[in-house]
C-alpha positions in Angstrom: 30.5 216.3 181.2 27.3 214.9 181.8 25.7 213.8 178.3 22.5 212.4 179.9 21.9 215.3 182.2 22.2 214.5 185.9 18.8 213.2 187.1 15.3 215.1 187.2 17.2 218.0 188.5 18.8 218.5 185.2 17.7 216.1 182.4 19.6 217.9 179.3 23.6 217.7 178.5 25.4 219.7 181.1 28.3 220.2 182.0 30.1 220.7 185.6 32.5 223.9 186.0 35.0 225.2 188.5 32.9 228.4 187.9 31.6 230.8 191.0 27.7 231.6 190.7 25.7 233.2 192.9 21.4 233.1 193.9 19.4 233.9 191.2 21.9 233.4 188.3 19.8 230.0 186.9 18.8 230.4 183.5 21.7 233.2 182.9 23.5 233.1 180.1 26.8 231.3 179.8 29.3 232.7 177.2 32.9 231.9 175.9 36.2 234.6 175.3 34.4 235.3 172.1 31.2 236.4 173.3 28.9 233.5 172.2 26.5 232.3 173.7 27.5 228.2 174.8 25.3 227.3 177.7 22.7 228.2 180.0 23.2 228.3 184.0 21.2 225.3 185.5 22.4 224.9 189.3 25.4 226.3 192.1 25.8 225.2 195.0 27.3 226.7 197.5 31.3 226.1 197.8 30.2 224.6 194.1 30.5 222.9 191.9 28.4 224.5 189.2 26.2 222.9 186.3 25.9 224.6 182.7 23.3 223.0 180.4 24.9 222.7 176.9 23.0 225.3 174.4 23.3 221.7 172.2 19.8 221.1 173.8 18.5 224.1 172.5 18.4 222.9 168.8 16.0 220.5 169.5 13.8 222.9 171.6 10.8 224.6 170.0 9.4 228.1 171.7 6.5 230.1 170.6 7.8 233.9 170.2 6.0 237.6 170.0 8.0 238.9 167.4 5.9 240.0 164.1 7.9 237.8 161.7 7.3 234.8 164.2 4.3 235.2 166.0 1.8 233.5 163.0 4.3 230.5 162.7 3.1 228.9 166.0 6.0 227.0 167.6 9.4 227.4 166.4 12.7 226.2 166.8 16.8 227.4 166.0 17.5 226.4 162.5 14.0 227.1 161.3 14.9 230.5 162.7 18.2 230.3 161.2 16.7 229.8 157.4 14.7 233.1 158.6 17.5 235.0 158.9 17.0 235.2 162.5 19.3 233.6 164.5 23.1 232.6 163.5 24.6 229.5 164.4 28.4 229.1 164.7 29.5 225.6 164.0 28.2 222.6 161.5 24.7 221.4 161.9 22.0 220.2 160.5 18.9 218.6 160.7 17.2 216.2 158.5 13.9 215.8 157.2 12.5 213.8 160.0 14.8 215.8 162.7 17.5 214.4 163.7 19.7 216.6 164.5 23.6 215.9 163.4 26.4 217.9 165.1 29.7 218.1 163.6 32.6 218.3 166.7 36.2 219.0 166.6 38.7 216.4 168.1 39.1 217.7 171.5 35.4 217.7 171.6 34.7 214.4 170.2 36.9 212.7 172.9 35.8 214.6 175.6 32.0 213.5 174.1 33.5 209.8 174.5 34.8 209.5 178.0 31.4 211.2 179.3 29.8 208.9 178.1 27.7 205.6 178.7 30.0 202.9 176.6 26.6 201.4 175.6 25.2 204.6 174.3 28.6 204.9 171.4 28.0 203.5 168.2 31.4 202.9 166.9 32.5 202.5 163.1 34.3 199.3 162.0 37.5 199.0 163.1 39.9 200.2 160.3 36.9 202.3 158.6 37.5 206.0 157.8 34.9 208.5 157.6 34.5 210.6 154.8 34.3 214.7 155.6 35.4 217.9 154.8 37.6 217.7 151.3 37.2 213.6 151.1 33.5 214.3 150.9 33.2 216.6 148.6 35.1 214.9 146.2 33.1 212.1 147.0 30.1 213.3 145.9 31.6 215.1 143.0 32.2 211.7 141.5 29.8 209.9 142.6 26.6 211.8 143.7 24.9 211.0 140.3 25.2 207.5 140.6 23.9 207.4 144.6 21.0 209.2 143.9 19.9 207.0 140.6 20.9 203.4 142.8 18.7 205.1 145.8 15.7 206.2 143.4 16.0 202.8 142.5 15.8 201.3 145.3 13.3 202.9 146.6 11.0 202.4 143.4 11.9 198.9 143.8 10.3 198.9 147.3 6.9 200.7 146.6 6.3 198.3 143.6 7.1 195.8 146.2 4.6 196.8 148.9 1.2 194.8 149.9 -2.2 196.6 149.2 -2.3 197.4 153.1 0.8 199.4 152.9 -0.5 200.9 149.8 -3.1 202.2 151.4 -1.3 203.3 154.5 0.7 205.8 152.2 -2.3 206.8 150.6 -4.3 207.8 153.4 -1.5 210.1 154.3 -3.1 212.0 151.5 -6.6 212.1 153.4 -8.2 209.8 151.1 -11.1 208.3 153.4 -10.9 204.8 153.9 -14.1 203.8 152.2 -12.0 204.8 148.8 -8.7 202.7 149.8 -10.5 200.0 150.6 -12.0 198.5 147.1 -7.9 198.8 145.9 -7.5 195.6 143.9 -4.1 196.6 142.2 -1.3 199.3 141.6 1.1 200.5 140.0 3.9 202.7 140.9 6.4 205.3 138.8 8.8 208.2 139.7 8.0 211.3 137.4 10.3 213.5 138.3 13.8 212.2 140.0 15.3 212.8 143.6 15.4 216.0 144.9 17.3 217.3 147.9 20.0 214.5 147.8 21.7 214.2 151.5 24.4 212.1 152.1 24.4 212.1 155.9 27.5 209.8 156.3 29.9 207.8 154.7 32.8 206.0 155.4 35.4 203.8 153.5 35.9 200.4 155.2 38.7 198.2 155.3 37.9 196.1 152.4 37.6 199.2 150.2 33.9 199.5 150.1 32.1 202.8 151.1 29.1 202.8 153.2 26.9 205.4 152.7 23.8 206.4 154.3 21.9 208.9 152.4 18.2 210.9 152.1 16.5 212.4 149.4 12.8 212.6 148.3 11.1 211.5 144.9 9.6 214.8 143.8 6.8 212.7 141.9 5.3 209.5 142.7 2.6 208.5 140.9 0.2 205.5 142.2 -2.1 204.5 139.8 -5.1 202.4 141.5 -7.8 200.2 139.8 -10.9 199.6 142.0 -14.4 197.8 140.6 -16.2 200.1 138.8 -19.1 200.0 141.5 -17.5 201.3 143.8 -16.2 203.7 142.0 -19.3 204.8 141.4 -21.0 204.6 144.4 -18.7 206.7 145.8 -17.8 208.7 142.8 -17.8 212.5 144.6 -15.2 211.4 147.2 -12.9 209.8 144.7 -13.3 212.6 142.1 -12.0 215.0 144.8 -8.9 213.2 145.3 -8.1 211.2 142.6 -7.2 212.1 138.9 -7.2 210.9 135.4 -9.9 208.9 136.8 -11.0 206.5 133.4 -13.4 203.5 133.8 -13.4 201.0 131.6 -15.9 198.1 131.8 -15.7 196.5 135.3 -13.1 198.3 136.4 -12.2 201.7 137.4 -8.8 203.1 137.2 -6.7 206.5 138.7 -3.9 208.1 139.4 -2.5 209.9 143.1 0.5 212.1 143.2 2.5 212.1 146.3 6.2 213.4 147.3 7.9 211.0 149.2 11.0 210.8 151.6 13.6 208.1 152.2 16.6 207.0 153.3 18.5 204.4 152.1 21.5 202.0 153.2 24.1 201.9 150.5 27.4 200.1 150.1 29.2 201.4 146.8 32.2 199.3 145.7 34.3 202.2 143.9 36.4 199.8 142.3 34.1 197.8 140.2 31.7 201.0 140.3 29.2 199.1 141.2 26.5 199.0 144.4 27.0 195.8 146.5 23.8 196.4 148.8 20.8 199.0 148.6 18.2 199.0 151.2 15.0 201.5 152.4 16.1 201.9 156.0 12.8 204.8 156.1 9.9 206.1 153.8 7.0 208.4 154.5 4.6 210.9 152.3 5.7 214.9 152.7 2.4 216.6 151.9 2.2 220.9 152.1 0.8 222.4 155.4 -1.1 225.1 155.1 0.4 228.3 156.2 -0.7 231.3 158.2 -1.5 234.8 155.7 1.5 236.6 154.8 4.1 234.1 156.1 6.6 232.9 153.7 7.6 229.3 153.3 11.3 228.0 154.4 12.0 225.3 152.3 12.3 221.7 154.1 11.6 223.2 157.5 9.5 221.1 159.8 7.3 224.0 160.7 6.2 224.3 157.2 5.7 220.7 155.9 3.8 217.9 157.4 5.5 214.8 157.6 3.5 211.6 157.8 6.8 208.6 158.2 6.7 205.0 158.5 9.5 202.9 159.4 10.8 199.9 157.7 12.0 197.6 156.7 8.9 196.2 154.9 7.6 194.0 157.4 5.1 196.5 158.2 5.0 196.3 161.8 5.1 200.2 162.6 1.8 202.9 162.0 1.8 205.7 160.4 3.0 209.1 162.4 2.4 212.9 162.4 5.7 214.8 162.5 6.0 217.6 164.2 
């Protein structure tokens, strides 16, 4: 098993098979006893051996396609298709907001993922740590889902309120607010409205010292920035403001408004179970989700990339990364 590919030739997963091929068969389909589709025919040689790409590549692949319920969508990938009802994937996987794309393997699998592998590329957990999954997990987050997502909205609170006036404006300019408005920002508040929604914990494990790590994503339905600007320039530019600010008061010298945004994150969280209490809490990524417009008489698939805009920034807060489109 080749994880990296093998060269130019063949720069996706592959795998090499005792299997006979013959001229023409590239890009056939590869199937298992139970008729699924596993991987696509890359290369034979003569004598062989032969090289399958791993259909693994394919989640991450994004085609354009003639069918009617797909052709006004523009490019589209596998598990956008799949919330479609369109295409069926055997197996656990799932993508999150900002697309990565997490497999779950069985054992056999999981090893033979190892050994093909560059040592340096393997992440490995703590020694002693166990990772929480299946049954584990879900009484995990029966118990204690409620208080992950209030010490994440939290956090995450806690880090907008803690932002410079550059970063402010950085977020808000993923709501197209021209620059000549973002600029006269003196000060800001920050609250959440409305509470997390779409709590994902994407892993957790128990260490040896009893502590669970727990790295999780959710959005804050409702984040509301309220700005205060001189009241000049508010006036000077008053038509551009109007049009994307609201509750826009002025009092005196100075100006003030609000700007709704949904936001994503994901946070770093250590939960000590038996003082049931959070050791550590950090923002490990934050970004503005704003709606894309879609094409007439398409429906919407909730969370999929095709049909929201992502605008992320990395952090931590020392502000060194740019704003970025995603897709």
């Amino acid at each position: 098993m080749f994880p990296q590919g093998r060269g130019e030739r063949m720069p996706s997963a592959c795998v090499e098979v005792a299997m006979d091929t013959k001229g023409g068969m590239s890009g056939g389909p590869v199937v298992n006893a139970n008729g699924d589709l596993v991987g696509i025919v890359s290369s034979s040689f003569d004598g062989g051996p032969s090289y399958v790409t791993l259909i693994w590549e394919a989640l991450r692949i994004k085609v354009s396609s003639r069918l009617p319920s797909l052709a006004l969508r523009g490019d589209i990938d596998l598990i956008a298709a799949r919330e479609l009802g369109l295409v069926k994937l055997k197996g656990e996987v799932k993508r999150s907001k900002r697309g990565d794309i997490t497999m779950t393997l069985t054992e056999p699998e999981c090893e033979l993922l190892t050994v093909s592998s560059d040592p340096e590329a393997i992440v490995s957990p703590p020694p002693g740590s166990k990772p929480l999954i299946g049954v584990r997990l879900e009484d995990f987050e029966e118990r204690w889902l409620s208080e992950v997502e209030t010490a994440a909205a939290d956090t995450a609170l806690a880090y907008l309120e803690g932002l410079e006036l550059p970063l402010v404006r950085r977020f808000l300019s993923a709501s197209d607010v021209p620059e000549a408005c973002l600029a006269p920002i003196r000060e800001f508040t920050v609250e959440d409205f409305d509470g997390v929604e779409d709590p994902d914990i994407q892993s957790a494990r128990e260490d040896e010292d009893g502590t669970v790590a727990i790295a999780f994503a959710f959005d804050l339905l409702s984040v509301v920035w309220t700005m205060q600007v001189p009241a000049s320039d508010y006036l000077a530019l008053a038509r551009d403001y109007d049009s994307h600010f609201m509750n826009i008061t002025v009092d005196g010298p100075t100006a003030s408004m609000e700007l709704i945004q949904r936001c994503h994150f994901e946070t770093s969280l250590a939960l000590d179970r038996e003082a049931s209490e959070f050791t550590k809490a950090s923002i490990t990524f934050s970004g503005v989700i704003r709606p894309k417009p879609r094409a007439p008489g398409t429906r919407r698939i909730p969370d999929a990339p095709i049909d929201l805009d992502y605008w992320l920034r990395e952090t931590p807060a020392d502000a060194g990364g740019l704003l970025s489109g995603y897709p």
